[in-house]
LOVEXTI-572569 format. One line per field, with one value per residue: x, y, z of N, C-alpha, C, O in turn; residue number from 1. Coordinates in steps of 0.001 Angstrom, whole numbers. Example, Ala and Ser with C-alpha at 12.3 -4.5 7.8 and 13.67 -1.06 7.14 Angstrom:
// residues 2
n.X <- (13190, 12850)
n.Y <- (-5690, -2250)
n.Z <- (7800, 7080)
ca.X <- (12300, 13670)
ca.Y <- (-4500, -1060)
ca.Z <- (7800, 7140)
c.X <- (13200, 12900)
c.Y <- (-3300, 30)
c.Z <- (7800, 7870)
o.X <- (14236, 13409)
o.Y <- (-3319, 1138)
o.Z <- (8465, 8039)
pos <- (1, 2)
***
This chain:
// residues 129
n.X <- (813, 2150, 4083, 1566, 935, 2996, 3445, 1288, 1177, 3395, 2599, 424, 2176, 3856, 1980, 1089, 3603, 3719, 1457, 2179, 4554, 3600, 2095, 3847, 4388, 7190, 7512, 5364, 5567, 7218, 8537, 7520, 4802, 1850, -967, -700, -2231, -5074, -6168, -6946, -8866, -6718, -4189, -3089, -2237, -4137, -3318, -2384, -4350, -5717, -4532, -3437, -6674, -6337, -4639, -5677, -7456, -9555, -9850, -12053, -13407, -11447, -11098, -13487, -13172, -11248, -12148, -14267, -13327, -11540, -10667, -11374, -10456, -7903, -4941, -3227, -4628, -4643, -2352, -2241, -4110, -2981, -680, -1651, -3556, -684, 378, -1291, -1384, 1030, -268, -147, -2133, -3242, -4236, -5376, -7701, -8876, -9951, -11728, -11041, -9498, -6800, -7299, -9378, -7784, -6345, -8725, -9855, -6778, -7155, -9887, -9361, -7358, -8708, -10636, -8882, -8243, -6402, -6892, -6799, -4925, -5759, -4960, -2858, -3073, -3424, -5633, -6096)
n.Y <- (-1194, 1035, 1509, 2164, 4644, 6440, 6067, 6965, 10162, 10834, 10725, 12873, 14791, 15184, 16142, 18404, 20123, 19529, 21593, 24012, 24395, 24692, 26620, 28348, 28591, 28963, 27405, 25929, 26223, 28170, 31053, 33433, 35431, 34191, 35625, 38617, 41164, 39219, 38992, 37507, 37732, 38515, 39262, 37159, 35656, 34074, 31752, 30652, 30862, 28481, 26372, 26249, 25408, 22808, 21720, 21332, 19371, 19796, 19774, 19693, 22137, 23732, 23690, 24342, 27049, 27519, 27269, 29183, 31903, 31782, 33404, 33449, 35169, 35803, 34888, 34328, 33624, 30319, 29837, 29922, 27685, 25115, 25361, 24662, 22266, 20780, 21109, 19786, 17131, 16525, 15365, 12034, 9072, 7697, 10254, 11779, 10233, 10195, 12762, 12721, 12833, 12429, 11005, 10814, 13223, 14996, 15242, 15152, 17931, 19537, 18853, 20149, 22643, 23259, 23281, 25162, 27409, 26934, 25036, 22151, 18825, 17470, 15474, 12695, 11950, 10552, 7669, 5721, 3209)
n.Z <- (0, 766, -1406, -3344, -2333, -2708, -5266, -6107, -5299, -6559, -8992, -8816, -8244, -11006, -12475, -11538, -11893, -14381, -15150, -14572, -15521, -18445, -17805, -17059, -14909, -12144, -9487, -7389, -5050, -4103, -1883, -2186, -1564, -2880, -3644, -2723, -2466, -1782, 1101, 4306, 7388, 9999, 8738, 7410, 4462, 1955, 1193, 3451, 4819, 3886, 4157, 6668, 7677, 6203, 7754, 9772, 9532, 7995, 5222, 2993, 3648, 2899, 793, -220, 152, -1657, -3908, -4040, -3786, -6174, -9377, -12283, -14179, -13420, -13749, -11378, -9522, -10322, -9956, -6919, -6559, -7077, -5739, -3507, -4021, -4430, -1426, 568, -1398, -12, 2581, 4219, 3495, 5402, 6774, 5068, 4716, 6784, 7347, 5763, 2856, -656, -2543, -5096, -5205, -5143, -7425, -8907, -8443, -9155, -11749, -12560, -11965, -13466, -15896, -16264, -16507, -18988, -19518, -19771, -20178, -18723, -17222, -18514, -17901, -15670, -13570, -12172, -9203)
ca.X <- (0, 3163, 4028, 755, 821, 4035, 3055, -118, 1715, 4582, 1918, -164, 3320, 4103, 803, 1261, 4851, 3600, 795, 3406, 5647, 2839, 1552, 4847, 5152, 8526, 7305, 4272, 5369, 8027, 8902, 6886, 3438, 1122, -1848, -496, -3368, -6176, -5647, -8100, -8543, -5582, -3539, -2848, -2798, -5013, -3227, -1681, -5488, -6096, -2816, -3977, -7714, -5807, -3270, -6402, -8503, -11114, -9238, -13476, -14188, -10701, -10768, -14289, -12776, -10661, -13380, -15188, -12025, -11077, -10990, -10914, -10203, -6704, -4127, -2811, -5133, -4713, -945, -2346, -4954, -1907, -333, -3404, -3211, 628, 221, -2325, -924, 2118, -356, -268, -3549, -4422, -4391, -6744, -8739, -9595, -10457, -12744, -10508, -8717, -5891, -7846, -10141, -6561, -5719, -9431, -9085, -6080, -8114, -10674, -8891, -6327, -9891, -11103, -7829, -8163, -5485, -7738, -6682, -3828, -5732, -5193, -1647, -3119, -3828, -6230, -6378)
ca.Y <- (0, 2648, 1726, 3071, 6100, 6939, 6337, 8705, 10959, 11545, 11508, 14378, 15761, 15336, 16801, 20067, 20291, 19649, 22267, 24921, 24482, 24934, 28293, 29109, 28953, 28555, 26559, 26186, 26361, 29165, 32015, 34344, 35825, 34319, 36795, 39752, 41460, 38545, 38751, 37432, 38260, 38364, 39636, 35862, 35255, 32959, 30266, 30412, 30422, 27295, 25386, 25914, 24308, 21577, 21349, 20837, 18119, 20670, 19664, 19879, 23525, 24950, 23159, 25097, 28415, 28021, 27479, 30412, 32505, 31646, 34038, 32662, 36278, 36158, 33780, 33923, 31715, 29331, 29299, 29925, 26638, 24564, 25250, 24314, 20683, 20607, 21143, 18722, 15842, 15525, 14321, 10245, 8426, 8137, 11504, 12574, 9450, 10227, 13581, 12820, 13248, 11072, 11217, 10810, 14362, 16038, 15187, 15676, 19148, 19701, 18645, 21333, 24054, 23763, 23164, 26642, 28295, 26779, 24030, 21176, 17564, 16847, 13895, 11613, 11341, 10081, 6356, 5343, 1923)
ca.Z <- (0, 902, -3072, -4072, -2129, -3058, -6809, -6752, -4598, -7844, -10168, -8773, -8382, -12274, -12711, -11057, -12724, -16175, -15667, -13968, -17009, -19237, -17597, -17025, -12704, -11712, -8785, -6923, -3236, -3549, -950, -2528, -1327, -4109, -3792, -1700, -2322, -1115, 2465, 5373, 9134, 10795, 7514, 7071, 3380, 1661, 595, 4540, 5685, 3224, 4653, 8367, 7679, 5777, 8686, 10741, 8631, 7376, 4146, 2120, 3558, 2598, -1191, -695, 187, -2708, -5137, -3953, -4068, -7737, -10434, -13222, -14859, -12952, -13334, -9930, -8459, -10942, -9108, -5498, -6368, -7347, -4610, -2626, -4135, -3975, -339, 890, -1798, 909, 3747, 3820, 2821, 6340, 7351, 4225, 4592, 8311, 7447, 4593, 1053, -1244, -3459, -6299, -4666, -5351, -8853, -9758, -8124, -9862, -13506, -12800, -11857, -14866, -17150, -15784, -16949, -20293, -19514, -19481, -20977, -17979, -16479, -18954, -17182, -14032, -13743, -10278, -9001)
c.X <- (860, 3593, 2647, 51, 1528, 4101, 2251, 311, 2809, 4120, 1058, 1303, 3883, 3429, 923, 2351, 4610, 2541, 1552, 4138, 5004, 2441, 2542, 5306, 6325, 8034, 6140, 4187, 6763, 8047, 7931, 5271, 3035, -33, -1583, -1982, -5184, -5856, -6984, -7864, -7101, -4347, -2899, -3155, -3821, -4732, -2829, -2683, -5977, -5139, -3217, -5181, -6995, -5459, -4713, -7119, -9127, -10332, -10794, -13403, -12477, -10285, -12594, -14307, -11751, -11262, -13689, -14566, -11139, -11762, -10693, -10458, -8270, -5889, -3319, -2966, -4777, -3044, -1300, -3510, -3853, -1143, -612, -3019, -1908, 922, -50, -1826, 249, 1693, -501, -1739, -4325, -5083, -5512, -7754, -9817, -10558, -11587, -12638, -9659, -7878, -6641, -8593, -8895, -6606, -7171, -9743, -8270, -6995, -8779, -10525, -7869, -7912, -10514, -10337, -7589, -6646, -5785, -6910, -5615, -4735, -5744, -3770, -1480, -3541, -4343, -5810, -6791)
c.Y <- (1262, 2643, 2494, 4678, 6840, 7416, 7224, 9480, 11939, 11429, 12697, 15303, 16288, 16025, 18150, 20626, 20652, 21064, 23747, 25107, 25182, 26381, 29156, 29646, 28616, 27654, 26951, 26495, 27695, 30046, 33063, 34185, 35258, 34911, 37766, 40371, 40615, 37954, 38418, 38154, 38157, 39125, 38133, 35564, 33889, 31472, 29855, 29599, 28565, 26109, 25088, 25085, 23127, 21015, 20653, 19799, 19052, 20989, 20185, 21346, 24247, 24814, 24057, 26893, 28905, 28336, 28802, 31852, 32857, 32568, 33791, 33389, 36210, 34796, 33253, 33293, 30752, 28922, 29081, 28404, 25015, 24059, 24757, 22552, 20314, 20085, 19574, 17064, 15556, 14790, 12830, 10135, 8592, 9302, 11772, 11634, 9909, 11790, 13611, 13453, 11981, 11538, 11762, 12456, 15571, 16194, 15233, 16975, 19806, 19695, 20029, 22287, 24306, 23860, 24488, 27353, 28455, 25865, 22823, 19871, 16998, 15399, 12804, 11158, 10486, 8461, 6019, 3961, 1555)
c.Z <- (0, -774, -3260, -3776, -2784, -4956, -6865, -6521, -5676, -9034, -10399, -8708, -9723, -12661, -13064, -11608, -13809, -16316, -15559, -14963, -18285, -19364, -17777, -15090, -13083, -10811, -7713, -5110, -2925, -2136, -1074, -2154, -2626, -4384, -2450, -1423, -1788, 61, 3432, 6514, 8810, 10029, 7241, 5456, 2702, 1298, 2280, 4942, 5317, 3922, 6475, 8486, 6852, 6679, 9652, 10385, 8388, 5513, 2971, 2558, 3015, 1285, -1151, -663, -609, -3973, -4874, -4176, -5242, -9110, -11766, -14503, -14705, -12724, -12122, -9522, -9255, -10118, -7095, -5666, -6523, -6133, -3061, -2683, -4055, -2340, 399, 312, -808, 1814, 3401, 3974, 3931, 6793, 6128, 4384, 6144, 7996, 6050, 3251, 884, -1761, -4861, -6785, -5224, -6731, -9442, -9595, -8931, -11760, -13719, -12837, -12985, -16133, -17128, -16240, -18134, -20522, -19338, -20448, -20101, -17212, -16921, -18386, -16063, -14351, -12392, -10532, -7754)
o.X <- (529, 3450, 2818, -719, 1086, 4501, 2376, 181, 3006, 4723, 872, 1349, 4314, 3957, 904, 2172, 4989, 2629, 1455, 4348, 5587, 2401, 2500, 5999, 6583, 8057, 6015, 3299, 7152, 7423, 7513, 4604, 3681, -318, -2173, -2701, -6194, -5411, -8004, -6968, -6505, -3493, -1842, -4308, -4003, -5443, -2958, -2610, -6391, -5481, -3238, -5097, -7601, -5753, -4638, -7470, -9546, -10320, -10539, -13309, -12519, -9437, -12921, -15072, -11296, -11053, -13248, -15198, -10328, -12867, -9569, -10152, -7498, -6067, -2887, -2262, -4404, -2748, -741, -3750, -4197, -989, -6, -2474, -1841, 1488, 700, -1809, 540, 2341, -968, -2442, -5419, -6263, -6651, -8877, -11030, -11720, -12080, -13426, -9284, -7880, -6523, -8573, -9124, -6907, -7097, -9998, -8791, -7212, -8500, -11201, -7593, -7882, -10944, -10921, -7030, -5926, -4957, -6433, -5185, -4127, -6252, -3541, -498, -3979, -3540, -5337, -7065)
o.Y <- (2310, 3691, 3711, 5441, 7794, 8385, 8227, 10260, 13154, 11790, 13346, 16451, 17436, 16867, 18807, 21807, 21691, 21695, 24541, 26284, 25990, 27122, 30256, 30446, 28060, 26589, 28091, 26804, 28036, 29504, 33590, 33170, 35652, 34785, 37644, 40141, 41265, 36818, 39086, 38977, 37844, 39611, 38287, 35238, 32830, 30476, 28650, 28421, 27712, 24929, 24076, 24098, 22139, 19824, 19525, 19190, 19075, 22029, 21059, 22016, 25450, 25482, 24411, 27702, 30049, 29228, 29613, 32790, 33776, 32478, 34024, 32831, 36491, 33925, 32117, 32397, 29890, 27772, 28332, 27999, 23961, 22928, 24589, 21832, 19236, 19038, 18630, 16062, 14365, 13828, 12493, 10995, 9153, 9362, 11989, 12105, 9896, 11887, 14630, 14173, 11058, 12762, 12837, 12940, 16720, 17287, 15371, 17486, 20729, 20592, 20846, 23069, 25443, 24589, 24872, 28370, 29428, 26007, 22185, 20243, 15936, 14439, 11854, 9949, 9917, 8184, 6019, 3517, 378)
o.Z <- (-554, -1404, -3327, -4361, -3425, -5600, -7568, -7464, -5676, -10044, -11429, -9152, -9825, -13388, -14105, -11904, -14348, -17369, -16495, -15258, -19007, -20346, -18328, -14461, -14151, -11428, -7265, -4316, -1808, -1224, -43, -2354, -3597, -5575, -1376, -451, -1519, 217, 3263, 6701, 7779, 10771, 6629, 5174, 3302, 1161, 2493, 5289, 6102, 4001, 7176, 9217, 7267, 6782, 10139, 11395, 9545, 4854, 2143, 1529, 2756, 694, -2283, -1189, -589, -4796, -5689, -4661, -5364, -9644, -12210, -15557, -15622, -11873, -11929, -9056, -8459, -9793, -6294, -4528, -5988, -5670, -2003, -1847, -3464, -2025, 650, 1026, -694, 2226, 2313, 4507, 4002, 7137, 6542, 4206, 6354, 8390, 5567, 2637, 1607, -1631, -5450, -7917, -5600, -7209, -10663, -10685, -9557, -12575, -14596, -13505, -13366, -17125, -18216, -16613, -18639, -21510, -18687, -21519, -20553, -16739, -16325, -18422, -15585, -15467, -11459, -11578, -7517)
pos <- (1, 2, 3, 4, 5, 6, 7, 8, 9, 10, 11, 12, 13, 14, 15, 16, 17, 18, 19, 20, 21, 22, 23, 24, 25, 26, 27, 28, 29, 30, 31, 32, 33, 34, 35, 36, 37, 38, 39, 40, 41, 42, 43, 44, 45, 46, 47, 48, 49, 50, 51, 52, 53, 54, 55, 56, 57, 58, 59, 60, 61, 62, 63, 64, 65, 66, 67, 68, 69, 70, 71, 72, 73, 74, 75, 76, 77, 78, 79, 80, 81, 82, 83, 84, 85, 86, 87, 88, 89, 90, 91, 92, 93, 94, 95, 96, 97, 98, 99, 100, 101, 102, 103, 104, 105, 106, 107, 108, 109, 110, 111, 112, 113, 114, 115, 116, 117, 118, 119, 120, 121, 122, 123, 124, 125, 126, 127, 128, 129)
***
């Protein structure tokens, strides 16, 4: 079973690479603020706020506070949503399973939000089982 984490785990990773290359990110978890300007309470940025409900299991409401968040005018998010699934694909199976996501929840995540950008056709790379 640690083989087939490890496999989905470096194919949502190829994923996010190939679409990053495509757009043109340099890399999806850099140093850099990725929306300075979309800040919450606290002045905590958004992808921070998204990373803390992950960190906590509320992995569904902060893949729904990215949806809701997404402009699909502005390519940014399309790097701050990336970064989102980047994130989250490092916890192990159990940790997303307990909290009610899958692997699979990532890399179809990943699908939609590149299909919104007009980068749509990357999941034929993915293989479930």
């Amino acid at each position: 079973m640690a083989f087939h984490q490890d496999y989905m785990m470096r194919q949502i990773q190829d994923m996010v690479r190939a679409i990053m290359r495509v757009v043109g990110i340099k890399n999806a978890n850099e140093n850099e603020e990725v929306l300075p300007e979309q800040t919450v309470s606290e002045g905590s940025s958004l992808l921070e706020t998204l990373k803390k409900l992950a960190d906590e299991g509320k992995i569904n409401e902060a893949e729904n506070r990215l949806y809701e968040a997404l402009d699909e005018n502005n390519p940014a998010f399309l790097k701050l949503a990336l970064s989102f699934y980047d994130y989250i694909n490092a916890f192990p199976n159990d940790f997303l399973e307990e909290n009610g996501y899958t692997r699979k929840e990532i890399a179809d995540g990943i699908e939609d939000v590149a299909e919104r950008y007009g980068y749509g056709g990357f999941g034929g790379i993915m293989t479930y089982q």
